[in-house]
C-alpha positions as CSV (number, residue, x, y, z in Angstrom):
1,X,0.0,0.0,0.0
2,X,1.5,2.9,-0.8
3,X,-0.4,6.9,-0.3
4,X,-0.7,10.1,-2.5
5,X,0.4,8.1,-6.0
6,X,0.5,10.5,-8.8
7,X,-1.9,8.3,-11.8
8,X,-0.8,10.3,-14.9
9,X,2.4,7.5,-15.4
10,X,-0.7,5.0,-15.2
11,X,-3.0,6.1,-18.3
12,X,-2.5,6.4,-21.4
13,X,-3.2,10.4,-21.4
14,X,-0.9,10.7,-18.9
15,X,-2.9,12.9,-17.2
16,X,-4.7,13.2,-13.5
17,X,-3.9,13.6,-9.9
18,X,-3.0,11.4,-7.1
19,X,-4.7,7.9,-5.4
20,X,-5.6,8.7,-2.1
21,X,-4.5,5.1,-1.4
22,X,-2.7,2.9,-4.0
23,X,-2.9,-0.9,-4.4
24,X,-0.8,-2.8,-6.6
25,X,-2.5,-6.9,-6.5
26,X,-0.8,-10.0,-8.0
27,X,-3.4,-12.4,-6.6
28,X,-7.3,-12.9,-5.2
29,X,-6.0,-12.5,-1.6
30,X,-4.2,-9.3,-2.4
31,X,-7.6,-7.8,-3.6
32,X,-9.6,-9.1,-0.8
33,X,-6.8,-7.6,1.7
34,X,-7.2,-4.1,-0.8
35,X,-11.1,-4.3,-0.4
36,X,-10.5,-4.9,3.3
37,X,-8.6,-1.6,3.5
38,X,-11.4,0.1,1.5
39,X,-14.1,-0.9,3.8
40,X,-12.5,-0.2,7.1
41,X,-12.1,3.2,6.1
42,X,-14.7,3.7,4.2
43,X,-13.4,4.6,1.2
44,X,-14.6,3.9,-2.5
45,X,-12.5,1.9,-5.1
46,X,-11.5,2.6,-8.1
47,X,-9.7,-0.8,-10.4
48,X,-7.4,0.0,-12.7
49,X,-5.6,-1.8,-15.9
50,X,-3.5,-0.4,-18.0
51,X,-5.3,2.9,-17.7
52,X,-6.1,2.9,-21.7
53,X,-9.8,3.6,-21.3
54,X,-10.0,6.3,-18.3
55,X,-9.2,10.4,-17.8
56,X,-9.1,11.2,-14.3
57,X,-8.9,14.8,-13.2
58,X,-6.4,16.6,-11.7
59,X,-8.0,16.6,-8.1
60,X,-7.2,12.8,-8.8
61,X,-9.1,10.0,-6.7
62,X,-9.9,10.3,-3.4
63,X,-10.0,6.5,-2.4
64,X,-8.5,3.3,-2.9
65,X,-7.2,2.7,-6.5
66,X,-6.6,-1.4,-7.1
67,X,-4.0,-1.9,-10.1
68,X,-4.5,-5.3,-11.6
69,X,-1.5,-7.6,-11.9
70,X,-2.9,-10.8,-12.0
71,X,-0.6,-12.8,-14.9
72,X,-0.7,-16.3,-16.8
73,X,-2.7,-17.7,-19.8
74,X,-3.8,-21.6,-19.5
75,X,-5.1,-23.6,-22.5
76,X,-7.7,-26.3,-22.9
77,X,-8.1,-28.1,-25.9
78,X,-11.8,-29.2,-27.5
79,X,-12.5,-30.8,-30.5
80,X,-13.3,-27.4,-32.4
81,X,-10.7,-24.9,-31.2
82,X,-8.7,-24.1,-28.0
83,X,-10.3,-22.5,-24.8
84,X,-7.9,-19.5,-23.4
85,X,-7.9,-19.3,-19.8
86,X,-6.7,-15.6,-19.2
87,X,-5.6,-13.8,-16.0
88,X,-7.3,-10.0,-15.9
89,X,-3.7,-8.2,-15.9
90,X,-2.6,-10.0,-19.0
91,X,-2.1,-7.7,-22.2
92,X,-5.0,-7.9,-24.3
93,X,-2.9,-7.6,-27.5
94,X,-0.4,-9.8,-26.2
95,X,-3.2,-12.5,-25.9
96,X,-4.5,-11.6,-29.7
97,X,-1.0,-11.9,-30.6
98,X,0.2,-15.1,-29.3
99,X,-3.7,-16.3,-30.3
100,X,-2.5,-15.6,-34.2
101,X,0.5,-16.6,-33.3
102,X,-0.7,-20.1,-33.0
103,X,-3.2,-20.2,-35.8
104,X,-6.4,-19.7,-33.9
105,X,-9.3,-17.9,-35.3
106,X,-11.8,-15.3,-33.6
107,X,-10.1,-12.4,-32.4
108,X,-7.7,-11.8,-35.0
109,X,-10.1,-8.5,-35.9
110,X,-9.5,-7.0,-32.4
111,X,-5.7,-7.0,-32.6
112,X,-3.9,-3.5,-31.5
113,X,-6.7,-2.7,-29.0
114,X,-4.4,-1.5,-25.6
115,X,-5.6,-2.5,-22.2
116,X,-6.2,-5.5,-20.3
117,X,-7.9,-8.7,-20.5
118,X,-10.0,-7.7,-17.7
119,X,-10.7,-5.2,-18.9
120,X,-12.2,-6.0,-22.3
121,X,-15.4,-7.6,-21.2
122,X,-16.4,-4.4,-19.2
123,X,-16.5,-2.6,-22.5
124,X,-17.1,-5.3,-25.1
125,X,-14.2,-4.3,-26.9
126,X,-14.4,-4.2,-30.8
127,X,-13.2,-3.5,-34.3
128,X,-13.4,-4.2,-37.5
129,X,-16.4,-6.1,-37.6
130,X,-15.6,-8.1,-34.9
131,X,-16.7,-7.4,-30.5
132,X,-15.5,-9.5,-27.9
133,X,-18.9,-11.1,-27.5
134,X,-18.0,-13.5,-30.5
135,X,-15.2,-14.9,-28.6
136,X,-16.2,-14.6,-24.7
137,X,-17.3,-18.2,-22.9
138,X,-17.4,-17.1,-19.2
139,X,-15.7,-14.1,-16.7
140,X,-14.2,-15.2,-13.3
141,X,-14.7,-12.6,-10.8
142,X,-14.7,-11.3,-7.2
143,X,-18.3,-9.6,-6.5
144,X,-17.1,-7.1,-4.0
145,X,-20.5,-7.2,-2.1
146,X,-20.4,-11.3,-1.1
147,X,-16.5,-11.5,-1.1
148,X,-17.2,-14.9,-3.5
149,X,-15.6,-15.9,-6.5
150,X,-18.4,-16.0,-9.3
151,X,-18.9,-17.0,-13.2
152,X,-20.9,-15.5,-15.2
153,X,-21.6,-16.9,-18.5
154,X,-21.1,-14.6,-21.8
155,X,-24.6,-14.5,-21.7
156,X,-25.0,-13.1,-18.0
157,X,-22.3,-10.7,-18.9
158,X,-25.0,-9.0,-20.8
159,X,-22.6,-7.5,-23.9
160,X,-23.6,-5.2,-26.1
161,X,-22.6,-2.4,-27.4
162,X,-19.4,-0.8,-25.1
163,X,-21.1,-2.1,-22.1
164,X,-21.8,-4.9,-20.4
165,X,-23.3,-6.1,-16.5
166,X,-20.0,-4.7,-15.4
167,X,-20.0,-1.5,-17.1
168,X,-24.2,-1.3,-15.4
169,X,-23.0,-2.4,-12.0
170,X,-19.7,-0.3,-12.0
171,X,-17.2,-1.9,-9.2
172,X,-19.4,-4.9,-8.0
173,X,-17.5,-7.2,-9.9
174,X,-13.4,-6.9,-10.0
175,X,-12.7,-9.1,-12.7
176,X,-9.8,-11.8,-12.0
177,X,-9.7,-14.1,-14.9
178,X,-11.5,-14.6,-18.7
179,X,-12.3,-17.3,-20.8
180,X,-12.3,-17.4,-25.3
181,X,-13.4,-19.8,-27.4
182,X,-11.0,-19.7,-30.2
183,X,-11.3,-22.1,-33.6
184,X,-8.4,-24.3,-35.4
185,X,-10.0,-23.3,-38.2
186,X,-12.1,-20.6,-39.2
187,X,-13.8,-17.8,-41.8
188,X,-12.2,-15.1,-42.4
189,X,-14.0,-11.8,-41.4
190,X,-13.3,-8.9,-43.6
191,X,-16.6,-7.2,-44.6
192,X,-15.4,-4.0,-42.7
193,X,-14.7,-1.9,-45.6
194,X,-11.2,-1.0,-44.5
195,X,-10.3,-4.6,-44.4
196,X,-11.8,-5.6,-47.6
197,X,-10.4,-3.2,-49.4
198,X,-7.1,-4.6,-48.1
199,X,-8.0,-7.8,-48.8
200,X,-9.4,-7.3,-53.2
201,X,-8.6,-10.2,-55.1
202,X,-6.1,-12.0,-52.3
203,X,-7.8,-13.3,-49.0
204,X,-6.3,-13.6,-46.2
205,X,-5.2,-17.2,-45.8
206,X,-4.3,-17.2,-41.8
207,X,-5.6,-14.7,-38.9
208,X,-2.2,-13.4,-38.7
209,X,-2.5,-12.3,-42.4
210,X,-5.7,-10.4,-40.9
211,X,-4.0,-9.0,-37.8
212,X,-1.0,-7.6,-40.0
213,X,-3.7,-6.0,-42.1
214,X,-5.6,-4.4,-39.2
215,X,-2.3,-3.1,-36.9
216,X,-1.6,-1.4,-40.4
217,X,-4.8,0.2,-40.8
218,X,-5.0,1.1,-36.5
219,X,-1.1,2.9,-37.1
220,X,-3.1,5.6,-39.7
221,X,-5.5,6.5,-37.6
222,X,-4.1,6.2,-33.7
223,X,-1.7,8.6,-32.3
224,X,2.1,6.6,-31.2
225,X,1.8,6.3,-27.7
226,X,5.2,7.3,-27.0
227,X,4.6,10.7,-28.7
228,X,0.9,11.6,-27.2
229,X,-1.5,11.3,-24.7
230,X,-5.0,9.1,-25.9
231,X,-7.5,7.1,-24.6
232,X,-8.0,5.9,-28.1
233,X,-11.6,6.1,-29.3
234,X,-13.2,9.2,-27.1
235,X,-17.2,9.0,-28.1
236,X,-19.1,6.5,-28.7
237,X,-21.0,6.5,-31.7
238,X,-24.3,7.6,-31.6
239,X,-27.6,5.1,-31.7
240,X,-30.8,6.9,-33.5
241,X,-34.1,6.5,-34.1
242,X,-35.0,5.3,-37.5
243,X,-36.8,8.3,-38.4
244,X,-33.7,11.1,-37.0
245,X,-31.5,8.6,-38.9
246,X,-33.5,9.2,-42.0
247,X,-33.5,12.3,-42.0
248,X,-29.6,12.5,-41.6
249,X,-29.4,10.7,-44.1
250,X,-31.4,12.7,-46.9
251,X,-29.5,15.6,-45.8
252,X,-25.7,13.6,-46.2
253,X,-26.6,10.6,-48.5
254,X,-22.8,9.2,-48.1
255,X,-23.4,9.2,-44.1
256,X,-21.8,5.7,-42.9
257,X,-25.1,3.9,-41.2
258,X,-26.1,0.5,-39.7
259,X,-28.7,-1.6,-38.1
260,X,-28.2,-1.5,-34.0
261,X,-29.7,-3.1,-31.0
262,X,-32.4,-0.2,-30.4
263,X,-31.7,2.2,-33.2
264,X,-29.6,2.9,-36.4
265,X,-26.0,3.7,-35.4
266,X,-24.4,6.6,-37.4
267,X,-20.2,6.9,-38.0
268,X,-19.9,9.6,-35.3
269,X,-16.6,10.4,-37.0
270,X,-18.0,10.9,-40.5
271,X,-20.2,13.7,-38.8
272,X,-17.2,15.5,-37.2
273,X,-15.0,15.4,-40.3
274,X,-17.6,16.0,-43.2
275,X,-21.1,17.8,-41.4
276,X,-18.9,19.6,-38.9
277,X,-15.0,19.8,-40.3
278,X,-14.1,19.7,-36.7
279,X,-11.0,17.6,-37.5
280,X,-8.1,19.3,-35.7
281,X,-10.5,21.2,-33.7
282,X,-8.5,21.8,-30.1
283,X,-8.7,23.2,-26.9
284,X,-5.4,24.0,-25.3
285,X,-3.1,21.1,-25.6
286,X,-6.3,19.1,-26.2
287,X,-7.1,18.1,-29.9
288,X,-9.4,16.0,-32.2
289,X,-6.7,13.9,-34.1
290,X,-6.0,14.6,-37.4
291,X,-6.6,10.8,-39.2
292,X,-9.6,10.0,-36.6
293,X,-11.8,12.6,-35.1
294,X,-13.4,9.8,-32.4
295,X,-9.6,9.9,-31.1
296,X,-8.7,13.2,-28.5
297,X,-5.0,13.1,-28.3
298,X,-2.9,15.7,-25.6
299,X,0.5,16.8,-26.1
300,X,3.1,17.7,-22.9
301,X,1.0,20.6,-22.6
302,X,-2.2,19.3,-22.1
303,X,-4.1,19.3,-18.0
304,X,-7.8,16.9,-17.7
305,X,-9.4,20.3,-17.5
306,X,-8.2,20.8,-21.7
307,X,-9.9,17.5,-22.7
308,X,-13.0,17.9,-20.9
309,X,-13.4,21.1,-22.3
310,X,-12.9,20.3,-25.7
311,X,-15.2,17.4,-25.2
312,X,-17.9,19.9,-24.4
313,X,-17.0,21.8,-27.0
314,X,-18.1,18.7,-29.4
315,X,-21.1,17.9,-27.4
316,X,-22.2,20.9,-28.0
317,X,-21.7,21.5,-31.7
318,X,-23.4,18.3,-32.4
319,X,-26.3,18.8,-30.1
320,X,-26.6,22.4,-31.7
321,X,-26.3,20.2,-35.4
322,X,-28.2,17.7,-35.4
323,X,-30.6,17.9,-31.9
324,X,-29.3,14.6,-30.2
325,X,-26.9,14.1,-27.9
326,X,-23.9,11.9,-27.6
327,X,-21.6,10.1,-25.1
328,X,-17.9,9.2,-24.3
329,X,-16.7,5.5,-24.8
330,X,-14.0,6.4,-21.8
331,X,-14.5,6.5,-18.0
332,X,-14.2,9.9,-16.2
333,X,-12.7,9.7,-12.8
């Protein structure tokens, strides 16, 4: 346990204040003795991964922030694929990686995505055609109000779109381990346009053919880490009612559009580039990157107070647009 830990060096925007209290946990007991800590004081938690998905503000948090560390990757073989057995402080790339690595099939799309493993199922990661809900057989995890190791099936996870039961019932559930159904062999999935275009004439004969193809495409339109701040992916694209989406859609026919669970979900990044040309648009050391406008990136100048300015800033322009409102895909501490 260590107190007053800046958590800038542990996100990706490298920006915020300190943890009141900071916990970093290997293990289940280490959590329980973390939670322990938080409930004799009386304190709230706040679990932490790589930090690739959060911007916490420069008054920091005032509790007990649990780092996950848990490590190791089993494997259990079936007569259709291979089951990976993954520990929630494992790399999520690193698991995609070695997955292609070894010829399996199903979440080849989802390569280049930074975070955890534990992490992913909170947001149902996905890309390029592909979530995590394809994949996901069961979550391991420690519901914080029984103290009991539970699985959930994918089905009780309750994925959809960027959310999930853990995303609904935020720090209930600290996840410790993940399971993936994985294939020996597979169908390629390339209908995204990005990948078929890639793809014309020569499919991809391995998912490490497909994996090369999408950390090509992911390098045009993400920031390099070691240059800027990002939380990748800032807004989530919006989810319409038929009839607003109609209308959208007479008034900008090339307006990227598809079928969603409650709605029609519109390319919130086609709207900010070609509706709004706020491409570049920037706030401070706070901008809208230049090859992806879902993407806010910060430069050495950049404080919390920058982004979530400019992030109103965007709000409002598209509320003041097109009369609907939107929402970020990252967590604000």
């Amino acid at each position: 346990m260590k107190e007053h830990v800046p958590l800038a060096p542990y996100t990706t925007f490298r920006l915020g204040g300190p943890a009141r209290v900071f916990f970093i946990v290997h293990d289940v007991d280490e959590i329980k003795e973390a939670l322990s800590f938080s409930h004799e004081y009386s304190l709230p938690i706040l679990i932490l991964g790589s930090g690739s998905n959060v911007l916490i503000t420069e008054g920091g948090f005032d509790g007990v922030v649990i780092k996950i560390e848990l490590q190791g990757i089993t494997k259990e073989e079936n007569k259709d694929g291979v089951v990976y057995i993954a520990s929630a402080g494992e790399s999520w790339d690193g698991l995609v990686e070695r997955a292609c690595k070894e010829g399996l099939w199903g979440v080849e799309n989802l390569s280049g995505i930074p975070g955890t493993v534990g992490a992913a199922p909170i947001q149902n990661i996905g890309a390029y055609g592909s979530e995590l809900k394809n994949t996901l057989l069961w979550v391991e995890a420690l519901d914080t109000t029984s103290g009991d190791l539970v699985r959930l099936t994918a089905e009780e996870c309750q994925l959809s779109y960027r959310t999930s039961v853990f995303k609904r019932y935020r720090d209930r559930y600290i996840i410790v381990r993940v399971a993936f159904s994985l294939l020996k062999s597979g169908t390629p999935n390339i209908a995204y346009r990005d990948l078929a275009a890639r793809f014309l004439g020569t499919p991809p004969s391995s998912p490490g053919d497909i994996r090369d193809a999408v950390l090509t495409i992911r390098s045009g339109k993400f920031p390099d880490l070691s240059k800027e701040g990002t939380a990748g992916s800032f807004f989530l694209n919006p989810i319409v009612p038929q009839e607003k989406a109609i209308e959208l859609v007479k008034r900008y026919p090339e307006l990227p559009h598809f079928s969603a669970q409650g709605g029609i979900k519109l390319s919130l990044a086609w709207l900010l580039d070609h509706a709004l040309n706020l491409k570049g648009a920037h706030v401070g050391g706070a901008r809208l990157y230049e090859h992806q406008p879902l993407v806010i990136v910060t430069d050495k100048t950049a404080t919390t107070s920058d982004v979530l300015a400019l992030k109103e800033k965007i709000f409002a322009r598209v509320r003041d647009m097109f009369n609907f409102s939107i929402d970020t895909e990252i967590r604000i501490i």
